[in-house]
N, C-alpha and C positions, 0 to 999 in steps of 0.2 A: 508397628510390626517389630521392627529391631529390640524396643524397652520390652516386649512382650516377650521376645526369645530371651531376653538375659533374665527377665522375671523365672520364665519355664526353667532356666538352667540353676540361677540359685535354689529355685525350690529340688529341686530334682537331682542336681549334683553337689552343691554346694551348704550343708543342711548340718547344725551342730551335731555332734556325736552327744549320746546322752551318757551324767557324769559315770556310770559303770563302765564304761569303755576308756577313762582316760588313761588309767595304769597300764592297760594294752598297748593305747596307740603310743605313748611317753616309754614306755619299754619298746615297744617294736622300733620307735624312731632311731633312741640312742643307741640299740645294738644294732642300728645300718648307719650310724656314723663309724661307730668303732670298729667293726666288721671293714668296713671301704678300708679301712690303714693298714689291711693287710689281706684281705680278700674282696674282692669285684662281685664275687659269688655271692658269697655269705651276704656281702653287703645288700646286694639286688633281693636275695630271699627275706631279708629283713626289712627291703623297704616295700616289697611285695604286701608281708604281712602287714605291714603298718599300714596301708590301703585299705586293704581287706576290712581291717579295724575299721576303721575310718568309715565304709560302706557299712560295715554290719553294723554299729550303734547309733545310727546315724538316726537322729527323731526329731522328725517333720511334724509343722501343725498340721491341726487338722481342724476343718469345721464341723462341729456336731450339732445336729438338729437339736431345734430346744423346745422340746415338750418331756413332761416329765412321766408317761407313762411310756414312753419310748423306750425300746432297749434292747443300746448299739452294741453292734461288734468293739468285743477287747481286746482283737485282735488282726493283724494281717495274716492272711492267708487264703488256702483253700478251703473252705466248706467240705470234710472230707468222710463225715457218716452224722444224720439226722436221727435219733435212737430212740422212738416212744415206749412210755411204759416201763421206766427203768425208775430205780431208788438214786438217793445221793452216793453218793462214796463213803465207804462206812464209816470211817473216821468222823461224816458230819450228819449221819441218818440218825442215829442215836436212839430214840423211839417215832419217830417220823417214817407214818407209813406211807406216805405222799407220792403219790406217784410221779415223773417227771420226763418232761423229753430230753434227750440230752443233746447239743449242737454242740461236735467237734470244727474245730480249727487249726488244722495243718501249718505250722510254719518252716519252711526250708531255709536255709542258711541264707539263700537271698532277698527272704523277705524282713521288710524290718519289725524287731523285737521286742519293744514296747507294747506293754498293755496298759489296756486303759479300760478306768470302771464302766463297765455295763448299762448300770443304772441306777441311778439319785436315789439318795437314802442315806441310812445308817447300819455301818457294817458293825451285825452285833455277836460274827463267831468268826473265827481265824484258826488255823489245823495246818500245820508242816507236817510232812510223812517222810519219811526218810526210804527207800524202795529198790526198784532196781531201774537198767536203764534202758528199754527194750526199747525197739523200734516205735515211734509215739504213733504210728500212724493205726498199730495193731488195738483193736478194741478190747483187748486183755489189760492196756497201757491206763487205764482210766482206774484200775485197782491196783496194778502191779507195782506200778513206777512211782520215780520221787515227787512230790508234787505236794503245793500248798493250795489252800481251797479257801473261799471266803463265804459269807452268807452274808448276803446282803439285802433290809426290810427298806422296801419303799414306805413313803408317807401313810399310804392307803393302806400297810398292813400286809401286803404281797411281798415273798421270798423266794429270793434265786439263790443261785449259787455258782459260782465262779472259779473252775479250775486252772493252775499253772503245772503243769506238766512235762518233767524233762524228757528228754529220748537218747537216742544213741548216743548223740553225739554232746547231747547240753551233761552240764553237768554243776549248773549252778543256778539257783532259782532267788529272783530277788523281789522281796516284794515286802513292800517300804507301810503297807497299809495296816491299821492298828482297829483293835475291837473298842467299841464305841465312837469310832470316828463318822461324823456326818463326810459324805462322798456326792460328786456332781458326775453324771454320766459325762464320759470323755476324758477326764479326769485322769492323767498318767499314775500307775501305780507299783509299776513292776517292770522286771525284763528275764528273760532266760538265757541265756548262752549254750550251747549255740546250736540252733536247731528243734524244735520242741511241738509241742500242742496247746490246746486250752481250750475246756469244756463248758459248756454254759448249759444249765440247767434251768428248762421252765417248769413251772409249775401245769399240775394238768389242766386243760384247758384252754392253755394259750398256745394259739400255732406258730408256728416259726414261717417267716416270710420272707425266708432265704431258702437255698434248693442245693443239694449234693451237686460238687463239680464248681459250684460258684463262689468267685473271688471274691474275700473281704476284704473290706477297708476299715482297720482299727479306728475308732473314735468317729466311722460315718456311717457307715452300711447299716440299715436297720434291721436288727435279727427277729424283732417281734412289738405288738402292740400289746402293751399290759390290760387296759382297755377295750381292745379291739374284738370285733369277733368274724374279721375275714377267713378266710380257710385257708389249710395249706396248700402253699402254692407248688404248682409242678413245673420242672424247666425243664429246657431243650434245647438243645447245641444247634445253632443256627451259623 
């Protein structure tokens, strides 16, 4: 019992920050030393932040189911609009008239900010957009905003697509992932600061087996069977 509570608290409280957050948390630390040699204030506001940091970059593993038509959430958050029948984002529709469902994912500042690849394959297009910075949760925010997109072909020949999307309050999208690179679902690839979304595009066809209102778990929650041909599923607040 007791090794099992300190197991729960390293994972949960005690969890490396990932390297995008160290210039914060090393900037926030040393202006609450030097803050304290002449303010109590300042210092506290600076050791404040450096927490803060330290919470928000903080990337935990995660175990991802290992079948390769699986494909996980790249993200934590809310499940926050399920959108059939829509195109890519124009920057990656190009002449693709393909229709797609689109599953957003809500991330708030308390949730952690790591993304991570969707699904196994080879990412064979990449698109930064430079936009504006609306509220991410508005369904205007999927064309509007800054945001980089990936397309990524499983083995079998099936294409997704993988949005990073700033919001109000993000204002920095980072995403480390390069065109032709082979990619394993779960796979860290990215993060956004601070506050954001991320849209996953299925191809038509395949249902999404997550429901509006439902928490995700980046790198576990399964958003859909590439394979599969269950229906989609309906939730309810119990």
């Amino acid at each position: 019992m007791h090794e099992s509570l300190i197991e729960t608290i390293k994972k949960t409280v005690f969890v490396p920050p990932h390297p995008a957050g160290i210039p914060f948390i090393a900037g926030g630390a040393l202006a609450a030393v030097i803050f304290y040699t002449f303010s109590s204030f300042l210092g506290t506001l600076a050791l404040v932040f450096t927490l803060f940091c330290l919470f928000f970059f903080r990337d935990p593993e995660r175990v991802t189911a290992q079948k390769s038509s699986l494909l996980i959430a790249p993200a934590d958050g809310v499940i926050s609009a399920i959108v059939n029948d829509v195109s890519l984002p124009s920057e990656m529709a190009g002449g693709d008239d393909t229709r797609y469902t689109r599953i957003s994912t809500f991330l708030s500042v308390f949730d952690v900010h790591i993304q991570r690849v969707p699904l196994s394959g080879k990412i064979i297009r990449k698109v930064y957009m430079p936009g504006k910075f609306l509220n991410a949760d508005l369904d205007k925010a999927s064309e509007d905003n800054e945001r980089c997109s990936l397309i990524i072909e499983a083995p079998g020949g099936q294409k997704i697509c993988v949005v990073q999307i700033a919001g109000l309050v993000a204002r920095r999208i980072v995403n480390d992932a390069r065109e032709e690179q082979d990619v394993t679902a779960g796979a860290r690839y990215g993060i956004i600061r601070f506050g954001s979304r991320v849209d996953v595009y299925l191809p038509e066809g395949i249902s999404p087996l997550v429901c509006v209102g439902q928490r995700a778990i980046g790198g576990e929650t399964v958003f859909a069977d590439m394979d599969g041909s269950e229906a989609p599923r309906i939730g309810a607040v119990v």
